[in-house]
N, C-alpha and C positions, 0 to 999 in steps of 0.2 A: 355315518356321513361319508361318502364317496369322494373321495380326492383326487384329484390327478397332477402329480407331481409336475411342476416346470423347471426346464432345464435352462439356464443361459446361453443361450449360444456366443462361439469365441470367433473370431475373425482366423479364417483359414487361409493356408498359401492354397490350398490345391480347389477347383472346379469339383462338384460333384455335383454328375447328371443323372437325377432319377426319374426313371421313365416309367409312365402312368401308363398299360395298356389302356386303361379307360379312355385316353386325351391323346390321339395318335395327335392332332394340331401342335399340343405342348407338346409332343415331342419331336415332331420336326422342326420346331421351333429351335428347342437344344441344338440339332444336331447342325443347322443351318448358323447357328451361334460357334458351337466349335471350330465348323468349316471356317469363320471366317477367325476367328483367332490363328488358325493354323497359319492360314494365308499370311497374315499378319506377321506371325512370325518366319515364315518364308522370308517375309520382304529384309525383315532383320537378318536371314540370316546370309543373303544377298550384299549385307552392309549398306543398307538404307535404315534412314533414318524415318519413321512414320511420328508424324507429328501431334498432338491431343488437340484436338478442334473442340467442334462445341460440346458441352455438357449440358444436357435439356433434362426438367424433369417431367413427367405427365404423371396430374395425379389421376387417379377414380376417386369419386366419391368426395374423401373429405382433405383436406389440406392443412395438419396441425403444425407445420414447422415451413418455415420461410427455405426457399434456395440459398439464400446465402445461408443460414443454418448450416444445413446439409453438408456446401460446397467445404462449410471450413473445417468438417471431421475428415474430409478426403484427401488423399496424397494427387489423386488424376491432375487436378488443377495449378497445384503447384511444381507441376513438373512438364517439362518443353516436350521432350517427346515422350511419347505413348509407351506404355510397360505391362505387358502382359500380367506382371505378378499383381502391380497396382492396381490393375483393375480386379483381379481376383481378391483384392485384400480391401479393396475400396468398397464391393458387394457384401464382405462381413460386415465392415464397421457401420454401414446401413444398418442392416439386419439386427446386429447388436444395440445399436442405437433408437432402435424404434421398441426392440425390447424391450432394454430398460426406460423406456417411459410409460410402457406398459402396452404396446403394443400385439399380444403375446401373436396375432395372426397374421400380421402384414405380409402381404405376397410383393415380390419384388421382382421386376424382372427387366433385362438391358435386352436393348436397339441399337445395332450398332455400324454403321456406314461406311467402308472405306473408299477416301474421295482418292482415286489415282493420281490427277491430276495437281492438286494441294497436296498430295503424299499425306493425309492426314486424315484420323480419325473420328465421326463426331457420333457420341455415345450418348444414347438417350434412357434415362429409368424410368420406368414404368411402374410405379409405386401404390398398392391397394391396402389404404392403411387398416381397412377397417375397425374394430371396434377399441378404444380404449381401454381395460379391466380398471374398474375401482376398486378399493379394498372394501372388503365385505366384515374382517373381523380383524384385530391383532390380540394374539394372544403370547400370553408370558409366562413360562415356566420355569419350574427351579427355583422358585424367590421365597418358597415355605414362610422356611426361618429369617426371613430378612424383619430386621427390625420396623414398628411401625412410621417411624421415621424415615427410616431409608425408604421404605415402598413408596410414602408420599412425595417425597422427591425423584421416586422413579415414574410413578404415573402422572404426574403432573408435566406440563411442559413437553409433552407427548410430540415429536414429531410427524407419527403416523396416526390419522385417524381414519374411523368407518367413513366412508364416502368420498373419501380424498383418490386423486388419481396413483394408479401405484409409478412410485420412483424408485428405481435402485439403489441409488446413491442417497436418499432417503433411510434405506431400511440401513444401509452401513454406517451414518451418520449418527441412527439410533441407538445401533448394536453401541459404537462405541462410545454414545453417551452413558448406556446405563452402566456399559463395564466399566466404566468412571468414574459412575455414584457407589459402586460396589467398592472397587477400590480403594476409594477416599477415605469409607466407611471402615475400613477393618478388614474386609472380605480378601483378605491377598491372594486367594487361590481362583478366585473368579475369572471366570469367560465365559465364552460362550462354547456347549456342546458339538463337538468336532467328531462324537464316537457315532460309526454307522454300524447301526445293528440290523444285519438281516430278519432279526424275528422282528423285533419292534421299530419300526422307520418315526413313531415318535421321538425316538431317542436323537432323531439329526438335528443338526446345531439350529438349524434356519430352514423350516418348511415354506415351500410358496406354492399353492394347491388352487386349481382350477375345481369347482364344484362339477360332478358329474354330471353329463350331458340330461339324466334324468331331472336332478336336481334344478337344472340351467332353465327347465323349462316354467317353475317358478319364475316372477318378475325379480322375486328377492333375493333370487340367487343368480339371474343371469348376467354373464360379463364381468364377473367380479371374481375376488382372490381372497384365499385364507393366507393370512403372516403368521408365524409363528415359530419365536423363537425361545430354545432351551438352555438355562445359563446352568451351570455346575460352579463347586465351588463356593458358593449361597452358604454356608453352613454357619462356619465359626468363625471368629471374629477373633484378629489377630493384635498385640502393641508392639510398639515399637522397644527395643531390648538392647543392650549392649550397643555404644557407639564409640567404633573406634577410627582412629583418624591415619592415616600413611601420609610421610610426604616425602616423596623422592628425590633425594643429594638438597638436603635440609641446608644448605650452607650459608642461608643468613639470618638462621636459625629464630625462622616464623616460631610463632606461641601458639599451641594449640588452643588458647581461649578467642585467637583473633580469627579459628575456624568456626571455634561454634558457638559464637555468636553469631554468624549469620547462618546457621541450621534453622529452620522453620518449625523444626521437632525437639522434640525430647524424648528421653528415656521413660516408659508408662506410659505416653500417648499411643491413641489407637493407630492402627498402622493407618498410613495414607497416602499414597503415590503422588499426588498433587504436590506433598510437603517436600516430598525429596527432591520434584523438579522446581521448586520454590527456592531450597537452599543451592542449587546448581544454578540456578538464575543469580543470586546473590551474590557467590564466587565469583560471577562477571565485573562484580562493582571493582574490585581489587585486582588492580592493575599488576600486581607481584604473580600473581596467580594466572597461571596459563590454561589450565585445566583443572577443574573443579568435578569431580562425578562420585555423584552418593549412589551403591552398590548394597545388593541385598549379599552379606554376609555365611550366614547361619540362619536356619531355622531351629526353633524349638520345640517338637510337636506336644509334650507334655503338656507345657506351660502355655502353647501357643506363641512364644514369643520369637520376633524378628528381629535378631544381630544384623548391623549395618555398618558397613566400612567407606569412610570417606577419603577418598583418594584424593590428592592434590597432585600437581606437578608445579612446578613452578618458573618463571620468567627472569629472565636476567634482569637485576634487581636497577641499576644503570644505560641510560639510552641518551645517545647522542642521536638523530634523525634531520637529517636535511630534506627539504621535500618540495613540491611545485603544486601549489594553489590556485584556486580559483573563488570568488565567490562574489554575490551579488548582496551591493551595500548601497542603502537609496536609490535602488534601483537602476544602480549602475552596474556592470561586469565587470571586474579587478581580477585582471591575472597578475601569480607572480610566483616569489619564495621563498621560504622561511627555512628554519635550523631552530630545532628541541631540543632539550636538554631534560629529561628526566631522572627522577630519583623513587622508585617505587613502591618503596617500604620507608620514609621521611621517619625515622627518629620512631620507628614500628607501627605497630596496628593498623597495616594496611593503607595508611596516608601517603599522599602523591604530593613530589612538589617536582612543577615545570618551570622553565622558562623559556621564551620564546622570543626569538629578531623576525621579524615580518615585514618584506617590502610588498607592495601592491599597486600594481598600475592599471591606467587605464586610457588617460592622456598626459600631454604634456601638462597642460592644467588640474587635471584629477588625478590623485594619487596619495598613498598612506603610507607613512613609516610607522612600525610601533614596536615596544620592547613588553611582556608581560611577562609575570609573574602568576603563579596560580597552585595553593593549596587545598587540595581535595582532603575530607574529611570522609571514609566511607560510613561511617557508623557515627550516628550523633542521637544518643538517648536509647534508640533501637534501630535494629536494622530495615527499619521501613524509611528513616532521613537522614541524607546524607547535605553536607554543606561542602558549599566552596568558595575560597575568600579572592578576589582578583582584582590587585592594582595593577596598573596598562598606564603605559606612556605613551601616545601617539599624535602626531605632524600631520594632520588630515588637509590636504588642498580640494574640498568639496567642489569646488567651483572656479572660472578664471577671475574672480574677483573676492574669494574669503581665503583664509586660512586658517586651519584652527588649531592651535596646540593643546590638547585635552590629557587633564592628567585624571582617572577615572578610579573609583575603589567599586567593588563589588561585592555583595554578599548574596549568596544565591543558598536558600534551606529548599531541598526538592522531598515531596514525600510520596511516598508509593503508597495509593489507597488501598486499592483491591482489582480484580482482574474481574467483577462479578458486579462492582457498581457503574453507573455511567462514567462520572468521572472518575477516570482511571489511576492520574495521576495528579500532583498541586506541586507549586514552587512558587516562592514567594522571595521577592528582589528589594534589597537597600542598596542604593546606591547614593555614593556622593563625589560629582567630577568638580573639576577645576577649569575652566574654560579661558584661554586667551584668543581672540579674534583680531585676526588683523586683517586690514584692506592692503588685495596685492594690489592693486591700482585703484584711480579714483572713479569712482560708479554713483549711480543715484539708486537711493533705498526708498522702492518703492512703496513697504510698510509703515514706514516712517518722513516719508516726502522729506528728504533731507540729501546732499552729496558728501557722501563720505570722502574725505583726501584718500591719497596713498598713501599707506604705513601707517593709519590713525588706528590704534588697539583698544578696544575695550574685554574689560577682565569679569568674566562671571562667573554665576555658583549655582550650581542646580543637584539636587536630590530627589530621589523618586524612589516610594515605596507601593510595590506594585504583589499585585496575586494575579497566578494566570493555573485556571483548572484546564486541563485535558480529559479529551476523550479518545482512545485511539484503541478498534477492531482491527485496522488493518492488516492485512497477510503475508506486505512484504516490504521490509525500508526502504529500499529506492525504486522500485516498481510497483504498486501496490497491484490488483486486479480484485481486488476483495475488500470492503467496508465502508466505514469510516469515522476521517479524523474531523474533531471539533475543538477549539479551545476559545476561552471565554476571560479577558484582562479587562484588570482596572488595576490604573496605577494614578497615583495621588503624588505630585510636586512642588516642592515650596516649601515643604514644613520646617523642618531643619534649617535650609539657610534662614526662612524670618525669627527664626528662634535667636540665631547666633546675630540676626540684625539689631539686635538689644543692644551686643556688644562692640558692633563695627557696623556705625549707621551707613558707611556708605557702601553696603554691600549690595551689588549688583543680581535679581533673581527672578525666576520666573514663578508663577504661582498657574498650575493648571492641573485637572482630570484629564486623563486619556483610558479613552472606552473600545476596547474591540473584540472583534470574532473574525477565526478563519473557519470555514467549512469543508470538508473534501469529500465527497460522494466517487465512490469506482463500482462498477460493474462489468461482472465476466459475461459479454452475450457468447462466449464460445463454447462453452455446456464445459464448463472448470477446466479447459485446458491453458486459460491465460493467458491465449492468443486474439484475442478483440476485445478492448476492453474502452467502456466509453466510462467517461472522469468528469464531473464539473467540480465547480470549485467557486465560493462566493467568501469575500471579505468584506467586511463595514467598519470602519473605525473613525472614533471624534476625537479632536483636541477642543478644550473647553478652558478658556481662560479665564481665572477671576482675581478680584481683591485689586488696589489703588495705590497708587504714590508713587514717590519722585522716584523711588531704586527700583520699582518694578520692571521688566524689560518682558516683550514679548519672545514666544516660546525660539527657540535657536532651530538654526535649518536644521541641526542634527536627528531634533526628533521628531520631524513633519512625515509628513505623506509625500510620495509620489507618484507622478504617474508614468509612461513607458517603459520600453526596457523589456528582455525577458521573460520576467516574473511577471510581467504585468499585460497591458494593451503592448502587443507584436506590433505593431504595426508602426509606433512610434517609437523613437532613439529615448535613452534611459535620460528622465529628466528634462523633454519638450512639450510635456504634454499637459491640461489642466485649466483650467475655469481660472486662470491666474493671470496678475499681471507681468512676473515671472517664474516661470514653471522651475526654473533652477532655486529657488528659494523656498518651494516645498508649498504643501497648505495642509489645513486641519480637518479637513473633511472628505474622509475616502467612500468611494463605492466598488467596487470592484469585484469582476467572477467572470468564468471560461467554461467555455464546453470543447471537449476534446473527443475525439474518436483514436483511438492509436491501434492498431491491426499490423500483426505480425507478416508477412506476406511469403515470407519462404519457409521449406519443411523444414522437420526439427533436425533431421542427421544431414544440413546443409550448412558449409559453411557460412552460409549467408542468414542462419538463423537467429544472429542477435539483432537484426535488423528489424527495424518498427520503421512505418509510415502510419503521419500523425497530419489529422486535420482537424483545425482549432477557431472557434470563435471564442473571442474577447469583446467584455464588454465597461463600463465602467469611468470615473472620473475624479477627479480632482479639485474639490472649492476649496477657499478661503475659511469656510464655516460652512455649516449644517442648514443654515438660514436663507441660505442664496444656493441650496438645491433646485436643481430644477430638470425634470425630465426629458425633456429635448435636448440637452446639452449632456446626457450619458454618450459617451464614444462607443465605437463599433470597429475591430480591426476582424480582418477572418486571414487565414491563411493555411499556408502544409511546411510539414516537416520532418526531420530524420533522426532516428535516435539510434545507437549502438549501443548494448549492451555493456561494459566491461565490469570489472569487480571491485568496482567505487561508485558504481550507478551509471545510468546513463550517457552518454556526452551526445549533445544534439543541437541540431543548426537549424532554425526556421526562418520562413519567409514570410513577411505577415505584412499586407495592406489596409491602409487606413479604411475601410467599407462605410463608414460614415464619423465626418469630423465637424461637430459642432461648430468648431469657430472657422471653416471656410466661407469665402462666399456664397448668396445665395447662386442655386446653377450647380454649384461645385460641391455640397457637401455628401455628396455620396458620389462611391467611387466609381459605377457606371455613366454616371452623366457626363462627365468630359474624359474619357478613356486617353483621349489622347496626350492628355498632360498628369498622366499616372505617374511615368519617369521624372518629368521636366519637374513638377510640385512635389516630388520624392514623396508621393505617396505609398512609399513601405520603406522598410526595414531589416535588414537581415539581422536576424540576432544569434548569438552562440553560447551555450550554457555546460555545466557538469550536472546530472539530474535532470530530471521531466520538472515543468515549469510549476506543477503542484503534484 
């Protein structure tokens, strides 16, 4: 069988003109192209400025990728005036790009017009994709002696199959999926064949072979590719062997049992590279620990055995931290500042205890004091749960008519499933607060059709034991441009205080389920550079009240729903918004989700490259209950906005108008039909946040 090796072509700084005696047209074509680059550069070198006008594309034949595609692997566009180099490096990254999608014959060729008068250039390509190559065969070498096991986890779940279109990024995805199953496996010497041997060209790591033009003229060979890649390494099957621990200026003289318990391995287990980045994941839990990295040691080649040394450094064990905050609570924005106090190794084994002063503003009405407390537990049974115990003092002015003094305990057990199942992770919440309410002034409670005085206090009690599973692929904490996150609560209320109401009948409490889901969907359309990335994002959540009598009291605005804000419908101020008879009092019944476009706009070696423009629809609302849904009455805000990158996430400022508000008049509930009273009815919102709204 006849092969013919393909090569990838790389994005070059330099032009190179190869002239066809066959095609004297293409080549004066060239030479009228250079001419005019010259000139071009003439004008620059004159100290003029020539400007990047339009960029056209014209396809022949067939059209597999969008303009905008195209535009967003190229530097032309994002740059004012015109650069000879860019556009020589803008014609590789084509060429490259149509490649690796399998493009392997795309002819490609620029038009290009300098307008004297505009001072500026407008450059057209001329694009002949022709044929796509599918894969014809994937073959795998080297896997002999691979156990029956391991091969079944190597050919299963196949990325690359016969009749699939060839990707590049594909075949690299694969390669290092299976170097993965190999190494998890024992195989520690595995990869992929890197040796090029003039006599035998089997022997290259990664063949990608055009069937010969004889061949091609079969149906079943034309326009298609042989893969095939050769792994070394394959052979014998290594365990893990001596493990020794280093820790550098030991001075609060950590125990080495509090390292290796969170080792993922042992001594006699098969080697497995996963295990070692499992146990450097775990190091992160222990706040004492600065730097955790497990190191291959020593080999044994006799025995096969792998000596491994586990390095620590370690964190100054004492932390005083004053710092300025931000965060959205009920859907309000709270900026402010607090002062930490940690302890990082608490009476040993890795245990944290903080404390923390927190002021939080928002208005003169809104605003939180609080004092907490909080003991981390990293290891509780095994290294997969950790606990944390957090009593919290705080002075919440939720509104200009409540106050609430909340004295709260927490217990949070989180468990790490696996990185392999849906849900990734679980955490499950006790809680039991202390509740004082008081009216700052006298108001009518419209839940209860009654007028509260000023100053009149009622004392509650509420507990809630709650489960919430995660799922999270995501690819990046504060930006994501890859997966997605899901999480799925139920938390159960009332149990505890009616127990203790045997003992103190006039204990005041609420008895409720609360049921919810956040969803987050992202997408890279920029082919993995993580520069356009479109986000939705859908939430549902109920509060469900049950059970009778004279101490029962309905759920506390603390744990309702809202709507505006934000996090939520742009368009409306945090806590105006809602199928309610007031939206500041919360309700029990959410619907809520966003569609987002956010698009990097400037190149990467610019300093303007942290910069994202973000255009957003919100959709979503607020009832009383679940019963009095009703779909006409979902809201609608759309708008744009700015994010800047820095290294806490995000910080971004959006404009978001109300585009359709249930409860306006009829005429008026969409925001085209009276334009002119878009300001006057403050129909939008400017909102400001730390992080993307999901």
């Amino acid at each position: 069988m006849k092969l013919k090796n393909i090569t990838n072509p790389e994005p070059s700084g330099f032009f190179i003109f190869n002239f066809n005696l066959k095609k004297p047209t293409a080549n004066m074509l060239r030479i009228l192209f250079f001419m005019l680059v010259i000139s071009i550069e003439f004008s620059f070198a004159q100290g003029k400025k020539v400007e990047t006008g339009d960029i056209e594309f014209v396809f022949k034949k067939n059209e597999s990728f969008s303009k905008a595609a195209l535009l967003d692997i190229m530097l032309l566009p994002r740059e004012k005036y015109f650069n000879r180099v860019n556009l020589e490096e803008d014609l590789g990254r084509l060429n490259k790009f149509y490649f690796d999608n399998g493009f392997f014959d795309v002819a490609i060729d620029t038009s290009t017009i300098y307008d004297k008068d505009d001072e500026q250039v407008n450059i057209k390509f001329i694009i002949i994709e022709n044929v796509q190559y599918t894969v014809k065969e994937f073959r795998l070498q080297g896997l002999d002696k691979v156990s029956d096991g391991v091969k079944s986890a190597i050919y299963s779940n196949q990325l690359i199959e016969p009749g699939s279109p060839y990707n590049r990024n594909k075949i690299n995805l694969e390669k290092d999926r299976i170097i993965n199953i190999l190494q998890d496996n024992g195989y520690y010497y595995a990869q992929i064949d890197t040796v090029r041997s003039r006599i035998d060209s089997s022997r290259r790591g990664i063949i990608i072979g055009k069937f010969s033009e004889e061949m091609q003229k079969k149906p079943e060979f034309k326009d298609k590719v042989l893969i095939r890649m050769r792994f070394i390494g394959a052979q014998e099957v290594y365990r893990f062997g001596e493990i020794k621990i280093t820790i550098d200026n030991n001075r609060y003289k950590i125990d080495n049992f509090v390292i290796k318990r969170e080792l993922a391995f042992s001594q006699g287990d098969i080697f497995n590279r996963s295990k070692m980045v499992e146990s450097e994941r775990n190091f992160t839990k222990l706040a004492i620990i600065q730097l955790g990295r497990v190191l291959v040691d020593t080999i044994i080649e006799p025995g096969k055995i792998i000596n491994t040394n586990v390095h620590i450094t370690l964190n100054n064990k004492y932390e005083l931290t004053p710092g300025i905050t931000s965060s959205y609570q009920t859907n309000r924005l709270y900026l402010g500042g607090n002062i930490e106090y940690k302890d990082k190794d608490f009476f040993g084994g890795g245990r944290v205890l903080s404390a923390t002063a927190e002021g939080l503003y928002n208005s003169p009405d809104v605003n939180i004091l609080s004092f907490e407390l909080s003991l981390y537990q990293p290891f509780l049974f095994n290294n997969n749960i950790t606990a944390t115990l957090t009593p919290k003092l705080a002075l919440v002015n939720l509104n200009e008519d409540l106050q609430f003094l909340v004295s709260s305990n927490l217990l949070r057990l989180t468990y790490f499933i696996a990185d392999y199942t849906f849900y990734n992770n679980a955490f499950s919440d006790l809680t039991f607060d202390y509740i004082t309410v008081k009216a700052k002034r006298t108001y009518f409670d419209t839940e209860d059709s009654v007028l509260v005085p000023e100053g009149s206090q009622v004392f509650l009690v509420n507990s809630i034991l709650g489960l919430t599973l995660v799922h999270n692929n995501t690819n990046n904490l504060f930006n994501p441009s890859k997966g997605f996150y899901h999480t799925f609560t139920v938390e159960s209320a009332g149990a505890l205080p009616k127990f203790l109401s045997i003992f103190n009948k006039g204990l005041l409490y609420s008895q409720y389920v609360k049921l919810g889901s956040v969803n987050s969907f992202y997408f890279d359309i920029s082919g993995d550079r993580a520069s356009s990335i479109v986000a939705t994002h859908f939430e549902i959540g109920d509060i469900i009240e049950f059970g009778s009598g004279e101490y029962l009291q309905p759920v506390s605005p603390l744990y309702k729903y809202y709507m505006g804000g934000g996090n939520s419908l742009r368009g409306w101020r945090g806590q105006t918004g809602g199928i309610l008879d007031d939206p500041s009092q919360g309700g029990k019944f959410l619907v809520e989700g966003s569609l987002e476009w956010r698009r990097k706009p400037f190149p990467q070696r610019s300093f303007l490259n942290p910069v994202w423009g973000v255009l957003f629809l919100d959709y979503g609302n607020v009832w009383e209950s679940g019963k009095l849904f009703k779909l006409n009455q979902v809201a609608l805000s759309a708008g744009f906005g700015i994010r800047y990158d820095t290294f806490v996430g995000p910080v971004r400022i959006d404009l978001g108008f109300k585009l359709y508000d249930p409860l306006a008049e009829d005429g008026n509930k969409w925001l085209w039909q009276q334009p002119s009273r878009i300001f006057k009815d403050k129909k939008y919102a400017i909102q400001f946040g730390l992080g993307n709204a999901f």
